[in-house]
LUMSEZA-313006 format. One record per residue (C-alpha): residue number from 1; x, y, z; chain. Coordinates in steps of 0.25 Angstrom, whole numbers, plus 5000, padded with zeros to 4 digits. Each point is the difference from the previous one (the first is absolute). Layout:
<pts>
k | X | Y | Z | c
NUM | X | Y | Z | A
...
</pts>
This chain:
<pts>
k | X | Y | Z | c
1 | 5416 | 5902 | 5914 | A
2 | 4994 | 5013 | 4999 | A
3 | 5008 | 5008 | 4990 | A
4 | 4995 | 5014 | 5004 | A
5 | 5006 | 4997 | 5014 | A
6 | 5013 | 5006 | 4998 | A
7 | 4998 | 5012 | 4991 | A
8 | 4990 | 5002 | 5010 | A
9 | 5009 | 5000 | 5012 | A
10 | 5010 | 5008 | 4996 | A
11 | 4991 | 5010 | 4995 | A
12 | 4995 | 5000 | 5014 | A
13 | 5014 | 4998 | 5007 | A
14 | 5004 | 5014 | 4993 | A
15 | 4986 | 5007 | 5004 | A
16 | 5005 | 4995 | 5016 | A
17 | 5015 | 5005 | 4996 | A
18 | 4993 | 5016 | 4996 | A
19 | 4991 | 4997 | 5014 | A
20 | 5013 | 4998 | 5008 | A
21 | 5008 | 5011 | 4994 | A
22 | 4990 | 5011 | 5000 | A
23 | 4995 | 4997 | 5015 | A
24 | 5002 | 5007 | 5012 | A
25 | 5011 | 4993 | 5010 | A
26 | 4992 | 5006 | 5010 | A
27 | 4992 | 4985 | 5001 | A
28 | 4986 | 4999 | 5010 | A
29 | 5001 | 4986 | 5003 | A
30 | 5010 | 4987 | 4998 | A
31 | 4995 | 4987 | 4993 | A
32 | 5004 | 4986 | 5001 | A
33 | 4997 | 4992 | 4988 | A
34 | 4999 | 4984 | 5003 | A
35 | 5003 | 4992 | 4986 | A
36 | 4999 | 4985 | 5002 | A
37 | 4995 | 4986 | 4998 | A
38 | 4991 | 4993 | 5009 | A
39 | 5010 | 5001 | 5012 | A
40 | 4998 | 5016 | 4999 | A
41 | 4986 | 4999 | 4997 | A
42 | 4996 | 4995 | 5016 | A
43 | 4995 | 4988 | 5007 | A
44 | 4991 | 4992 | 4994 | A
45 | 4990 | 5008 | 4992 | A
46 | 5002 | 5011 | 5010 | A
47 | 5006 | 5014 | 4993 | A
48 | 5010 | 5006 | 5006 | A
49 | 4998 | 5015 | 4998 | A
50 | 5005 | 5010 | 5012 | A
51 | 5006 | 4999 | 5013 | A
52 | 4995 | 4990 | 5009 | A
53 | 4990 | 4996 | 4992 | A
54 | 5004 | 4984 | 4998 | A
55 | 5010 | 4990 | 5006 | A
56 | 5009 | 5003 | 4985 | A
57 | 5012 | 5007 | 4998 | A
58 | 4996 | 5013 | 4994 | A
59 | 4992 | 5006 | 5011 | A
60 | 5009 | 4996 | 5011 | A
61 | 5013 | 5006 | 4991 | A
62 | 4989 | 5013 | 4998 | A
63 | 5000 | 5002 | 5014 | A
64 | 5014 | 5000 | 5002 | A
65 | 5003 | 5009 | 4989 | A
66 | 4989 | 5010 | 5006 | A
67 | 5005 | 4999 | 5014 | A
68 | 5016 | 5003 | 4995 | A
69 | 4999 | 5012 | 4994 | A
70 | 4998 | 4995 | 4984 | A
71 | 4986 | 4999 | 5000 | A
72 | 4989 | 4993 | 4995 | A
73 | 4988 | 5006 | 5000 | A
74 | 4997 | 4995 | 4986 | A
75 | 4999 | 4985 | 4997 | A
76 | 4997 | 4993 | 4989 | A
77 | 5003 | 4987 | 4999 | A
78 | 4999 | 4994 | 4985 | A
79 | 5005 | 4987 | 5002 | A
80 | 4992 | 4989 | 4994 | A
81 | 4998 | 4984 | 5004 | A
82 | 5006 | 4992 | 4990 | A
83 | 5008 | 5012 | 4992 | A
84 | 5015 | 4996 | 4994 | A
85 | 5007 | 5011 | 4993 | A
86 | 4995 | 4997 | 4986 | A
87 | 4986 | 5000 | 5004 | A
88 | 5004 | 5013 | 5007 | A
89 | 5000 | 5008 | 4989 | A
90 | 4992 | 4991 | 4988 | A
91 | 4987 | 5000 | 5011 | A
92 | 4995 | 4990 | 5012 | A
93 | 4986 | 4993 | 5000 | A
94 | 4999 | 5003 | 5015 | A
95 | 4999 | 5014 | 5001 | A
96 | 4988 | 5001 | 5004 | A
97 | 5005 | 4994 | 5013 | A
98 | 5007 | 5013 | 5004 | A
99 | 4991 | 5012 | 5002 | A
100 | 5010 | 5010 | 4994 | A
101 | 4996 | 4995 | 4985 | A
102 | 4990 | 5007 | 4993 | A
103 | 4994 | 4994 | 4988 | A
104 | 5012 | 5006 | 4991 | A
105 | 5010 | 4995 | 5005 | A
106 | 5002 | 4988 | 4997 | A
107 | 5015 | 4998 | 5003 | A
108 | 5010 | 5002 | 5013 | A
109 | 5008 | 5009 | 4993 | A
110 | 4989 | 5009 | 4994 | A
111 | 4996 | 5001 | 5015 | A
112 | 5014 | 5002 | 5004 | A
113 | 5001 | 5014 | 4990 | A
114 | 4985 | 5004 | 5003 | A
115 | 5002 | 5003 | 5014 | A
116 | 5014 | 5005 | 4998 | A
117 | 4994 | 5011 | 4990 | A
118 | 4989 | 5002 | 5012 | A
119 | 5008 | 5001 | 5011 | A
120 | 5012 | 5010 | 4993 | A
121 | 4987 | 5007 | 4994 | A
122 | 4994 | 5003 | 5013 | A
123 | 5016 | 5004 | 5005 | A
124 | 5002 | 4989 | 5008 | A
125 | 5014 | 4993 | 5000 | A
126 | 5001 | 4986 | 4999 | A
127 | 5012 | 4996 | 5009 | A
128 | 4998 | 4985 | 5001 | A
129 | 4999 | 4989 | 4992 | A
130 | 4999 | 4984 | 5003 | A
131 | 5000 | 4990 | 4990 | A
132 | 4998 | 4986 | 5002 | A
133 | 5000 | 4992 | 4987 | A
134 | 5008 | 4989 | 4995 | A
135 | 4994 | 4988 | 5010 | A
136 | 4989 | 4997 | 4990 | A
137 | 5009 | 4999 | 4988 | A
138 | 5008 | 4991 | 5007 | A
139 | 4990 | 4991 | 5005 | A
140 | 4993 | 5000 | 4985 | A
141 | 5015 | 4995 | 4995 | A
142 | 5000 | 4989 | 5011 | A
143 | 4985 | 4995 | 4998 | A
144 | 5002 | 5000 | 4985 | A
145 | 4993 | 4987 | 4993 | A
146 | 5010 | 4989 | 5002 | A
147 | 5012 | 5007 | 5005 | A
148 | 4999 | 4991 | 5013 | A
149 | 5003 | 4990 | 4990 | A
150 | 5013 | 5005 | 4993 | A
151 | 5014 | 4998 | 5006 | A
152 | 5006 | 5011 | 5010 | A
153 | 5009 | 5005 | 4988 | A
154 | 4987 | 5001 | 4991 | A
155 | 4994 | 5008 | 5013 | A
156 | 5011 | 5007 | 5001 | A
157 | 5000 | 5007 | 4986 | A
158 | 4987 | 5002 | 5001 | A
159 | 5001 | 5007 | 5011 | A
160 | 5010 | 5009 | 4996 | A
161 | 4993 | 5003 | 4988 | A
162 | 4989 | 5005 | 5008 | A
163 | 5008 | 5007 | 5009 | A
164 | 5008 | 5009 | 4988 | A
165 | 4984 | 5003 | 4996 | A
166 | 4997 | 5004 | 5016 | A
167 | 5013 | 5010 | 4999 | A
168 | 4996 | 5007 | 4986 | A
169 | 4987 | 5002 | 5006 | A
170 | 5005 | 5007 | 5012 | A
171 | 5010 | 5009 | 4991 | A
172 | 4990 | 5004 | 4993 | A
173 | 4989 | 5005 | 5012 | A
174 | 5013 | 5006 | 5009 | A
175 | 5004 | 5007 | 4988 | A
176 | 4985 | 5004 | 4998 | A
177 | 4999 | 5005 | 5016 | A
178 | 5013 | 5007 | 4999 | A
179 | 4995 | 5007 | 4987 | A
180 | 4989 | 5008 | 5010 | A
181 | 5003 | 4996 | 5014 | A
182 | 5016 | 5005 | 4998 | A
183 | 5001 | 5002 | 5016 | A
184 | 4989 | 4991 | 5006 | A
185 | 5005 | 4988 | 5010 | A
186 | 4999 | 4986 | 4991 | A
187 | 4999 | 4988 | 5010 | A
188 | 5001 | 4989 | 4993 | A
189 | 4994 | 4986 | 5007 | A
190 | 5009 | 4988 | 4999 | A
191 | 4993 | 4987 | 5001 | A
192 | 5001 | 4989 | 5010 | A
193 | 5001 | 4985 | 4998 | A
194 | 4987 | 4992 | 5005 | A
195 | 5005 | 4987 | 4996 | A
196 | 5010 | 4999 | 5012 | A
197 | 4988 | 4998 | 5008 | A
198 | 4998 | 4987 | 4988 | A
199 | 5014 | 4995 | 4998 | A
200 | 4993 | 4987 | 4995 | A
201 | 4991 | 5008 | 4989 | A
202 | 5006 | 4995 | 4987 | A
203 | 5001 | 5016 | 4996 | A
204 | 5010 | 5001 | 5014 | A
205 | 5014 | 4998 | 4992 | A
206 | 4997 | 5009 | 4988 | A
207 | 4992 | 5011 | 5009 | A
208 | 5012 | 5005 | 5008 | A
209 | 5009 | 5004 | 4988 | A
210 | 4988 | 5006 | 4993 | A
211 | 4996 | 5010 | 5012 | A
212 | 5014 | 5003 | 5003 | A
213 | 5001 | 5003 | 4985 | A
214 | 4989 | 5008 | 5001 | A
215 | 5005 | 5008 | 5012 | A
216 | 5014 | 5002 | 4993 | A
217 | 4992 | 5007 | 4989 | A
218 | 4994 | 5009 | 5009 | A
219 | 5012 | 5005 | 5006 | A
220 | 5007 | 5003 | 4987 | A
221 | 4988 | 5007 | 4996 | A
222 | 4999 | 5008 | 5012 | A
223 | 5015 | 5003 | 5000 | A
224 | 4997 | 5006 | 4983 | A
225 | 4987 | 5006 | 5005 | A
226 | 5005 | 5007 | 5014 | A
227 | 4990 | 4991 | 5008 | A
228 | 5000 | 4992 | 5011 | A
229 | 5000 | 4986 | 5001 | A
230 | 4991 | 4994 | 5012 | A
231 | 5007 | 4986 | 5005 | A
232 | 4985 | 4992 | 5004 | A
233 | 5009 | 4988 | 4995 | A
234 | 5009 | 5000 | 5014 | A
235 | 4989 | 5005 | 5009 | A
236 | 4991 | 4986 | 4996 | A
237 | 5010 | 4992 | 5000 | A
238 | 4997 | 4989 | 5010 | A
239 | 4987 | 5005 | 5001 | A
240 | 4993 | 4995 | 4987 | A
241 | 4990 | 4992 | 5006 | A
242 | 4994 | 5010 | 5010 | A
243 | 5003 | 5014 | 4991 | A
244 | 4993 | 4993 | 4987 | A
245 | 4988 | 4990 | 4998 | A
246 | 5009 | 4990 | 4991 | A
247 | 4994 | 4990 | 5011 | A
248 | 4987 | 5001 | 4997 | A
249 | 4997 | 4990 | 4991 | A
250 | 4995 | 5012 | 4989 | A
251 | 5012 | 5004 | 4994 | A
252 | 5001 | 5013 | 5003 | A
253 | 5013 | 5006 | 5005 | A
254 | 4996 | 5013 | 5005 | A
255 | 5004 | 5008 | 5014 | A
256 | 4992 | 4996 | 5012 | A
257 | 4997 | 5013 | 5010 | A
258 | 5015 | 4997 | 5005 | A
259 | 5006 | 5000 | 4988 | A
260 | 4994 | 5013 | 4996 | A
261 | 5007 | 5005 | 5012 | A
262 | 5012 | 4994 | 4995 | A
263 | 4999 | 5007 | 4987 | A
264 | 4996 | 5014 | 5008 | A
265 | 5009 | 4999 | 5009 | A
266 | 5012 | 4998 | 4989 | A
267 | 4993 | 5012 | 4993 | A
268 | 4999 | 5010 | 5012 | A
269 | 5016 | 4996 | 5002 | A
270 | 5001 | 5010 | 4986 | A
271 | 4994 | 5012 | 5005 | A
272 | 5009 | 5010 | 5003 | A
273 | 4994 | 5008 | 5013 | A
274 | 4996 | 5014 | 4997 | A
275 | 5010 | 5013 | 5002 | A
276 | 4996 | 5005 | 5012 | A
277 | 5002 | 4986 | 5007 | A
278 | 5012 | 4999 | 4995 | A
279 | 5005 | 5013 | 5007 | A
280 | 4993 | 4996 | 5013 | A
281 | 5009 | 4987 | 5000 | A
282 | 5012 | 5009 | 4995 | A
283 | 5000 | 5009 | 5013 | A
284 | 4998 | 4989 | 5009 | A
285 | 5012 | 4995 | 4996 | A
286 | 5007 | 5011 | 5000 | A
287 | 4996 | 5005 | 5013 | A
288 | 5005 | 4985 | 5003 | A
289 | 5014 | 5003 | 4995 | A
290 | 5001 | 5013 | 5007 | A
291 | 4997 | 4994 | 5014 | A
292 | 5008 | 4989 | 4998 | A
293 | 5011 | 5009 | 4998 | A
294 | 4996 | 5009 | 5009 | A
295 | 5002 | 4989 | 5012 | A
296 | 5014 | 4997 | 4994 | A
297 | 5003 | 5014 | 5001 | A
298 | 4996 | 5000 | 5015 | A
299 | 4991 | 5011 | 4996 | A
300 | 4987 | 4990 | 5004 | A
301 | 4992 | 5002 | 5014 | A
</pts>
């Protein structure tokens, strides 16, 4: 571990807070920041950085946040393939996969307060936030070296263990997030169970407590944090085997292109359509009441 990391955060965390304080409220342009594993990163080894630029989740939820009102001309979209929440902040091999890296940064989080410092620098406000981590972890509990060996009670522990590491983890980046971003939208991306569409995989019977476990952490955190949680779990239900490629024969469990919708979709539920859209919807209803009252009154042609 690198024991320069966290003096150095927070040293960098105060120099965002003075950069949030001082600037102007007046911003140019909205940002939507994408934090995540390989399921945010994009299909295959395709990146997905703006709107409609690939089949993945973040540019279909960019372009829906654009076309409503919040806006989101800016995109970045950090996620890493393969990131759990440990290696988010202690540094991923693969970052030379996204092209948001540059050779000093060498860690998801250090990405994560770079661009923040940019963006809040250049005056822009960054309203939304995604996270998706928390699948890998699980996934690294349930693929551990020979814990398809051990009894469902053995598993069981194990997996809570894991999970109580997963929630410290999220504590501590929400509370780092709300420490800069106080007012920015936080969705937080809860995880499906791929190994419905396997219910004979020997992982079947312990993986369903360990992703609901997980999901339960994420809405308690949002609940602490003021987030959102994002219910992908109900929305593949039934649909594992078409949503995820668990029937390929690889191992991986990622979203196909219709799960990606799912995920979007479930996403662009959140958005909250802009001000003067709601006043539009608001006459229409009112000029609705009055001639409904109008006709009962006799007063109608």
């Amino acid at each position: 571990m690198n024991t320069h990391a966290a003096p150095a955060r927070a040293l960098l965390l105060l120099a965002l807070s003075a950069i949030v304080a001082g600037r102007s409220e007046a911003a140019s342009m909205s940002t939507y920041i994408s934090l995540g594993d390989s399921i945010a990163y994009g299909p295959g080894t395709t990146q997905d950085t703006a709107p409609g630029s690939s089949q993945g989740f973040v540019s279909q939820f960019a372009s829906t946040l654009g076309q409503s009102g919040v806006g989101a001309p800016n995109v970045f979209n950090l996620a890493l393939p393969n990131e759990t929440l440990a290696s988010f902040s202690s540094g991923n091999p693969d970052t030379a996969a996204n092209t948001l890296y540059s050779s000093g940064l060498t860690s998801q989080n250090m990405a994560f307060m770079h661009y923040m410092a940019t963006q809040l620098a250049a005056g822009n406000q960054i309203n939304t936030v995604t996270i998706s981590l928390g699948t890998s972890d699980v996934m690294n509990i349930l693929n551990t070296p020979g814990f398809g060996s051990m009894s469902l009670v053995q598993q069981a522990t194990a997996v809570q263990s894991g999970l109580a590491q997963i929630q410290s983890e999220y504590s501590s980046l929400l509370a780092q997030i709300r420490n800069v971003l106080p007012n920015a939208t936080v969705d937080l991306i809860g995880a499906y169970n791929p190994f419905h569409a396997t219910p004979n995989s020997p992982l079947a019977p312990i993986a369903e407590p360990a992703f609901l476990g997980l999901n339960n952490i994420l809405q308690q955190e949002a609940s602490t944090y003021k987030a959102t949680y994002v219910n992908t779990y109900t929305s593949f239900l039934g649909h594992e085997g078409t949503y995820t490629n668990i029937l390929g024969g690889t191992g991986n469990i990622n979203p196909t292109g219709p799960g990606y919708s799912a995920i979007a979709a479930q996403l662009n539920s959140t958005v909250v359509p802009e001000p003067s859209t709601l006043l539009i919807a608001g006459l229409g209803l009112a000029g609705l009441v009055a001639r409904s009252w109008r006709r009962r009154s006799g007063l109608a042609a």
